[in-house]
BASE-991752 format. One record per residue: residue number from 1; chain; x, y, z of N, C-alpha, C in turn. Coordinates in pm, 1 decimal, decimal comma. Example, Ala and Ser with C-alpha at 12.3 -4.5 7.8 and 13.67 -1.06 7.14 Angstrom:
2
[kolti 1; 'A'; [1319,0; -569,0; 780,0]; [1230,0; -450,0; 780,0]; [1320,0; -330,0; 780,0]]
[kolti 2; 'A'; [1285,0; -225,0; 708,0]; [1367,0; -106,0; 714,0]; [1290,0; 3,0; 787,0]]
This chain:
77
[kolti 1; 'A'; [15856,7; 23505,8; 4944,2]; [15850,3; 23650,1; 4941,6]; [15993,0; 23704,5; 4943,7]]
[kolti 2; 'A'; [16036,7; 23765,6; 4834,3]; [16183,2; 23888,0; 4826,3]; [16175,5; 23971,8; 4927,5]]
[kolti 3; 'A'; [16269,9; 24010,0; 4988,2]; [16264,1; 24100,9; 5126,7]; [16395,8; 24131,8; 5092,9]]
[kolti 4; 'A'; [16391,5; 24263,8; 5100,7]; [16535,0; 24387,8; 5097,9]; [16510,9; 24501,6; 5187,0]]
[kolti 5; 'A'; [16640,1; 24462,7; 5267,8]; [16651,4; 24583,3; 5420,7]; [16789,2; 24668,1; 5400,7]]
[kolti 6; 'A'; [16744,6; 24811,9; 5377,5]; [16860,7; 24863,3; 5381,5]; [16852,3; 24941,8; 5482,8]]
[kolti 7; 'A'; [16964,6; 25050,4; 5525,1]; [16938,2; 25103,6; 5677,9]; [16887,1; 25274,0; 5601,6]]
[kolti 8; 'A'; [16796,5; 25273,9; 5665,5]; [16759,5; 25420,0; 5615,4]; [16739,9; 25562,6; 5716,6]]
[kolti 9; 'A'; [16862,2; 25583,4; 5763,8]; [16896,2; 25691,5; 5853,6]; [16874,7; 25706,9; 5990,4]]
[kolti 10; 'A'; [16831,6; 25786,7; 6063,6]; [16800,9; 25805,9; 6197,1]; [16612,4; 25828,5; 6195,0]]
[kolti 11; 'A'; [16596,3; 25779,9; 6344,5]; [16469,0; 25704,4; 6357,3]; [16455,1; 25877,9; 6436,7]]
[kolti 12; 'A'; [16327,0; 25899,3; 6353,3]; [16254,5; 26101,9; 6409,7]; [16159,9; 26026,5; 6543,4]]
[kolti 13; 'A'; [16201,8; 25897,7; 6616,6]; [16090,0; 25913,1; 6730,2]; [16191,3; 25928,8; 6876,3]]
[kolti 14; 'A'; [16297,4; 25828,1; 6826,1]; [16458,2; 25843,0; 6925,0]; [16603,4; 25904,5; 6920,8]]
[kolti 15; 'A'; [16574,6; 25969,8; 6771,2]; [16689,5; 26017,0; 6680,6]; [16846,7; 25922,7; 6660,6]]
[kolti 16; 'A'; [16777,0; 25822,5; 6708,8]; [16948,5; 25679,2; 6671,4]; [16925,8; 25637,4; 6519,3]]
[kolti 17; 'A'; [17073,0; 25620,2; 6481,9]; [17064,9; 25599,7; 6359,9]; [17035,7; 25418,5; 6321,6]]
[kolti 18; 'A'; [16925,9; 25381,9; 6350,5]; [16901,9; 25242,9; 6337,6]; [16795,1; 25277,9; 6266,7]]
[kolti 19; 'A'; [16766,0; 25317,9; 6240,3]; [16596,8; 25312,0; 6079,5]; [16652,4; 25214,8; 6024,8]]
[kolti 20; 'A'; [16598,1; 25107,8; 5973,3]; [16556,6; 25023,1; 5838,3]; [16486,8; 25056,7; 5749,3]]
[kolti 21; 'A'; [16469,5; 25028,3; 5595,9]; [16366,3; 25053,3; 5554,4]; [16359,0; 24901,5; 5447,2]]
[kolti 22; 'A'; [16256,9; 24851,7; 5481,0]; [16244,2; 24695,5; 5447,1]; [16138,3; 24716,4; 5305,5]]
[kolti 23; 'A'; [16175,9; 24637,1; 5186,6]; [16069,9; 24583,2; 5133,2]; [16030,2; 24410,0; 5104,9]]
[kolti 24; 'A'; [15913,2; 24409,3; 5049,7]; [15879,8; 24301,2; 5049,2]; [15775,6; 24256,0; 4927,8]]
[kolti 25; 'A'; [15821,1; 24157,0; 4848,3]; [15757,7; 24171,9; 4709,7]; [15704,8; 24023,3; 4728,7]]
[kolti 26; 'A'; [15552,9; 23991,2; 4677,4]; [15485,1; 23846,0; 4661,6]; [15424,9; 23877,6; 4530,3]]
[kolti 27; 'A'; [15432,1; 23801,3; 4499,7]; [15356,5; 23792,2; 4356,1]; [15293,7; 23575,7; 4349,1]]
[kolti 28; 'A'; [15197,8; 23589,6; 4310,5]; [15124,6; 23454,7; 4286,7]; [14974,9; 23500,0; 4186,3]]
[kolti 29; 'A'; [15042,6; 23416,5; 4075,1]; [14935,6; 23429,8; 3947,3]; [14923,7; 23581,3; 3922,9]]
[kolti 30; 'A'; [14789,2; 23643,7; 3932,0]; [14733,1; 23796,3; 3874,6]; [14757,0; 23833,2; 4008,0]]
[kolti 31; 'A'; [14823,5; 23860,8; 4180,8]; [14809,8; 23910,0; 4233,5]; [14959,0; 23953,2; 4293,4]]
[kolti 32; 'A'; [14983,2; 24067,4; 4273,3]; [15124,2; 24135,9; 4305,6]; [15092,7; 24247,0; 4487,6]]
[kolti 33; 'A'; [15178,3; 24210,7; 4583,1]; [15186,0; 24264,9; 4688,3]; [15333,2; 24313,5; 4713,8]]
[kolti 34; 'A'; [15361,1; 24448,0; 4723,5]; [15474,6; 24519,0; 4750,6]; [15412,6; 24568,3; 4908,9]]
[kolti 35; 'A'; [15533,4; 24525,7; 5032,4]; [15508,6; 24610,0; 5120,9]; [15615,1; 24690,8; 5153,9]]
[kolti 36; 'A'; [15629,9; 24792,7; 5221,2]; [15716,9; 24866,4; 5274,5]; [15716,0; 24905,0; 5419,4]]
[kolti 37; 'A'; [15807,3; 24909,3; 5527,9]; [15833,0; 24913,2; 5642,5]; [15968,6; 25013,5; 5691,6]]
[kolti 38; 'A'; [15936,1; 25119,1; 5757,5]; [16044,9; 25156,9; 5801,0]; [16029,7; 25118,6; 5944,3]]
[kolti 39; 'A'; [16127,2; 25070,4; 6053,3]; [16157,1; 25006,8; 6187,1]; [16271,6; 25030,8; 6224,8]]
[kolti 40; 'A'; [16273,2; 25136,1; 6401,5]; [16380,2; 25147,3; 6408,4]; [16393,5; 25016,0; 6526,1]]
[kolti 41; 'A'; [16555,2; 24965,6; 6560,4]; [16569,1; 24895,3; 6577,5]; [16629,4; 24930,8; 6733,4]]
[kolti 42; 'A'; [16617,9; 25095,2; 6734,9]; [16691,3; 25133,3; 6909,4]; [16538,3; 25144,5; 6988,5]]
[kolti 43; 'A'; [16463,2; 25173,8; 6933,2]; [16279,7; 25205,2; 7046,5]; [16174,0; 25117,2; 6989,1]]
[kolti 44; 'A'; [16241,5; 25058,7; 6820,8]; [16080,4; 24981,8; 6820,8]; [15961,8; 25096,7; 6729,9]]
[kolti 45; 'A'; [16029,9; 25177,9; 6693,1]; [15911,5; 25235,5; 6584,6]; [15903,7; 25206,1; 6406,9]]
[kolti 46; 'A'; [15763,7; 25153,2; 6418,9]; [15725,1; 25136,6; 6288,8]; [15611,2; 25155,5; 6200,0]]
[kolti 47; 'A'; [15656,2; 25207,0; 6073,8]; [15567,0; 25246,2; 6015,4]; [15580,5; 25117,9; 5883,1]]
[kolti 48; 'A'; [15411,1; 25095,1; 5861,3]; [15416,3; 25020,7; 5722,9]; [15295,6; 25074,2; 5623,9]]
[kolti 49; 'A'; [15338,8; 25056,3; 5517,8]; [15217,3; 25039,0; 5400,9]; [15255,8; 24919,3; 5293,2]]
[kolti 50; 'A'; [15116,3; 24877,2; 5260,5]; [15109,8; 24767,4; 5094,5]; [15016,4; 24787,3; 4978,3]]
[kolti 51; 'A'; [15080,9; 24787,7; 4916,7]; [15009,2; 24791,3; 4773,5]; [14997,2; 24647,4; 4728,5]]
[kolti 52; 'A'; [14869,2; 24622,7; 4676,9]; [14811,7; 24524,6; 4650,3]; [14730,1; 24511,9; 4511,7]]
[kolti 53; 'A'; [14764,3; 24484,6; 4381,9]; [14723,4; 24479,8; 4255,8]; [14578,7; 24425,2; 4219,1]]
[kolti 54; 'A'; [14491,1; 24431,4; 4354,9]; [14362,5; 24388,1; 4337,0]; [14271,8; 24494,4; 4471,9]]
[kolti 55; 'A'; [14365,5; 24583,6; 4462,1]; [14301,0; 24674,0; 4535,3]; [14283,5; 24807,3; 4450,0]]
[kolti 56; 'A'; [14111,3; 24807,2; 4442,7]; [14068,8; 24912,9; 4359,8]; [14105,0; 25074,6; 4352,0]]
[kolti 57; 'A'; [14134,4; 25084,7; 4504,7]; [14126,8; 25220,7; 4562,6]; [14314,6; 25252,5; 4492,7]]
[kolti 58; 'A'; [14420,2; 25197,5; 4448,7]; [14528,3; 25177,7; 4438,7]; [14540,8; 25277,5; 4314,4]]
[kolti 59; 'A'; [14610,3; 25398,2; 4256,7]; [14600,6; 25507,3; 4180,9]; [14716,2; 25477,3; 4088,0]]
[kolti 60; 'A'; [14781,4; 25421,7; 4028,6]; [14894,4; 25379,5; 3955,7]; [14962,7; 25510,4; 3865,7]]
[kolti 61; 'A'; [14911,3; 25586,2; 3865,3]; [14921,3; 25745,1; 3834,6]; [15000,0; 25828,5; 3882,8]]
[kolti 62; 'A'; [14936,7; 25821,9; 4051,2]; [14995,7; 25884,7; 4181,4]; [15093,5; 25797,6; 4288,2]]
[kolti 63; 'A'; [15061,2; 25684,9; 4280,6]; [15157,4; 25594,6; 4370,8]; [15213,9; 25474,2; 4279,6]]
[kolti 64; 'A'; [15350,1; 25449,9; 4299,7]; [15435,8; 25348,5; 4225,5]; [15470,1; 25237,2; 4392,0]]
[kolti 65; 'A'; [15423,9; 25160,7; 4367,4]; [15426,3; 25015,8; 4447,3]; [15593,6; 25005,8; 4483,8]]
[kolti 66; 'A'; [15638,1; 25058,1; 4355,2]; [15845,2; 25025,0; 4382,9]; [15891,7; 25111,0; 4431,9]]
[kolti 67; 'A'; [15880,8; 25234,3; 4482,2]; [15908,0; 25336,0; 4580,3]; [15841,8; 25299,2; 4677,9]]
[kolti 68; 'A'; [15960,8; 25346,0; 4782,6]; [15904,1; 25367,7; 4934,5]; [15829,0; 25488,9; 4973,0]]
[kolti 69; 'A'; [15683,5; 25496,9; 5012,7]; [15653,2; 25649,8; 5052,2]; [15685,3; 25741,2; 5196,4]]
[kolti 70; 'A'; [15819,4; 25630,0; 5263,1]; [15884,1; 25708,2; 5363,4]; [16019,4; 25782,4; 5317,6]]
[kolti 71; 'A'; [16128,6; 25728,7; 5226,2]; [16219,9; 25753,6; 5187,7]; [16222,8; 25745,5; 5090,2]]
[kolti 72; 'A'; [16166,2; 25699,5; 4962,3]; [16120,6; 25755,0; 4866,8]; [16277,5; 25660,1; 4795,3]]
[kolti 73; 'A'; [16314,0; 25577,3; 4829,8]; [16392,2; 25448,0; 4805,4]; [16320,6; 25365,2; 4694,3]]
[kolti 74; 'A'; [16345,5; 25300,1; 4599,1]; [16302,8; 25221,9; 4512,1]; [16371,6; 25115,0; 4505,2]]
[kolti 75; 'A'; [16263,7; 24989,1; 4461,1]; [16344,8; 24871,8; 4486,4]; [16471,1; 24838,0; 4373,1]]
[kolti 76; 'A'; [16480,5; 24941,5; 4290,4]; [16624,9; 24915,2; 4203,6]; [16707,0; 24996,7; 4269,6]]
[kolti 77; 'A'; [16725,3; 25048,8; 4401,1]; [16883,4; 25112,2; 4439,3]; [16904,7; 25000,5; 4573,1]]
């Protein structure tokens, strides 16, 4: 699994500037998993979501798997 952590500003639960915002790409055969994680690293708060290419409910229209929907970061910057 590809995993890219860049630091993504101050954490809105402790206001320290330790946010991460992690992704994480698997791919095996027809099944592609992008996750995303922001974690701050001064209190311990985290938020995640995954997109999963065999999940029906998944809108390819409205949500792009390569953006983050916390910071809105994509995995090409």
């Amino acid at each position: 699994m590809a995993r890219n952590v860049v630091p993504a500003g101050d954490c809105r639960h402790c206001s320290e500037p330790t946010l991460a915002c992690s992704h994480n790409h698997f791919q095996a055969d027809d099944l592609i998993i992008d996750t995303w994680e922001h974690k701050c690293a001064n209190c311990g708060f985290r938020e995640t979501v995954a997109f999963r290419s065999d999940d029906e409910s998944w809108d390819p229209d409205t949500v792009t798997r390569e953006t983050c929907p916390y910071c809105r970061r994509t995995v090409h910057s």
